[in-house]
N, C-alpha and C positions, 0 to 999 in steps of 0.2 A: 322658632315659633315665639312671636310675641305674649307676654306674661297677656293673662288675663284674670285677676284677681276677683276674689267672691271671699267673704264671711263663710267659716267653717259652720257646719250645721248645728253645734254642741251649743247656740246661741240661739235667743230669744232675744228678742226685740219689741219694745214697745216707745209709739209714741208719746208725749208728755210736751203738751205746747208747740215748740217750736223744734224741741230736742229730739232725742232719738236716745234711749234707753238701751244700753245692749247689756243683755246679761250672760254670763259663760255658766251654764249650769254644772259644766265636769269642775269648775274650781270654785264656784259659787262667788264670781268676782263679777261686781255690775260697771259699767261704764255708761259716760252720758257725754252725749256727741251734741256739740251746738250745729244748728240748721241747715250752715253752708257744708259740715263733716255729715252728718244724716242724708244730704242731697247727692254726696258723692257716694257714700255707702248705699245705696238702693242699686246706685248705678250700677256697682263693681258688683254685677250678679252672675260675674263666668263668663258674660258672651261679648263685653266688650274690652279693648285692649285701653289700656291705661291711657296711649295718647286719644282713644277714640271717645274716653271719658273726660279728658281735659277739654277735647272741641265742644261738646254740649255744656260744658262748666263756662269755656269762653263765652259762648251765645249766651246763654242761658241768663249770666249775669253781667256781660258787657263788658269783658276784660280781655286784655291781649292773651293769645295763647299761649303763648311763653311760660306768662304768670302763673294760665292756670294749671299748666302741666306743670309746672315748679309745685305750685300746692297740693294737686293731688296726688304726684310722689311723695311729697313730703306728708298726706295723710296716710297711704300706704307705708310707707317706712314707720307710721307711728304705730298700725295697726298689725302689722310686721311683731314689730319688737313686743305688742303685747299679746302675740300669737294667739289674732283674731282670722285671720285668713285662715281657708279651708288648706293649705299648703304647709300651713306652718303649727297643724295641730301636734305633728308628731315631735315636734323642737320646744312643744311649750315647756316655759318656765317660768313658776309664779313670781319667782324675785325680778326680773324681766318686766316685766307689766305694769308696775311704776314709772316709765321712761315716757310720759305719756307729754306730748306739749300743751302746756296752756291752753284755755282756751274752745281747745278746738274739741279734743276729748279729756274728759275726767276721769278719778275711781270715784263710784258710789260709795 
């Protein structure tokens, strides 16, 4: 079965601009997701598989699919490691959560 990734529920989210505010209320750690990481995260709501969110990232923004299936792994791995995924609630660890890339997501 192909993964199909979603934000665990213990998160709140708010828009702010262009960003995407995520806040983890069990650790009280906020995160902030620039537009193109926000665009993917709405995506990743359970029903689609990770290549099936890189094809609408391709269209969406006019890049080869390669790329964007490289990025949106590479957002999922960040959001992975800071055990924001509903998969990865029971492995969280707050010292973990820092591993965050530039850019793409912050800590508040």
């Amino acid at each position: 079965m192909e993964d199909r990734p979603q934000l665990h529920s213990a998160l709140a989210s708010y828009e702010l601009d262009d960003d995407l505010i995520v806040y983890d209320e069990q650790s009280s750690e906020g995160f902030v997701l620039n537009a193109t990481a926000a665009h993917i995260v709405q995506l990743l709501d359970g029903s689609r598989t990770v290549a099936a969110v890189a094809r609408v990232i391709a269209q969406e923004y006019g890049v080869e699919y390669q790329q964007a299936l490289t990025d949106v792994r590479e957002l999922i791995s960040e959001l992975r490691e800071a055990s924001l995924l509903a998969t990865d609630v029971a492995a969280a660890n707050p010292e973990d959560r820092a591993a965050l890339v530039p850019g793409a997501i912050h800590r508040d």
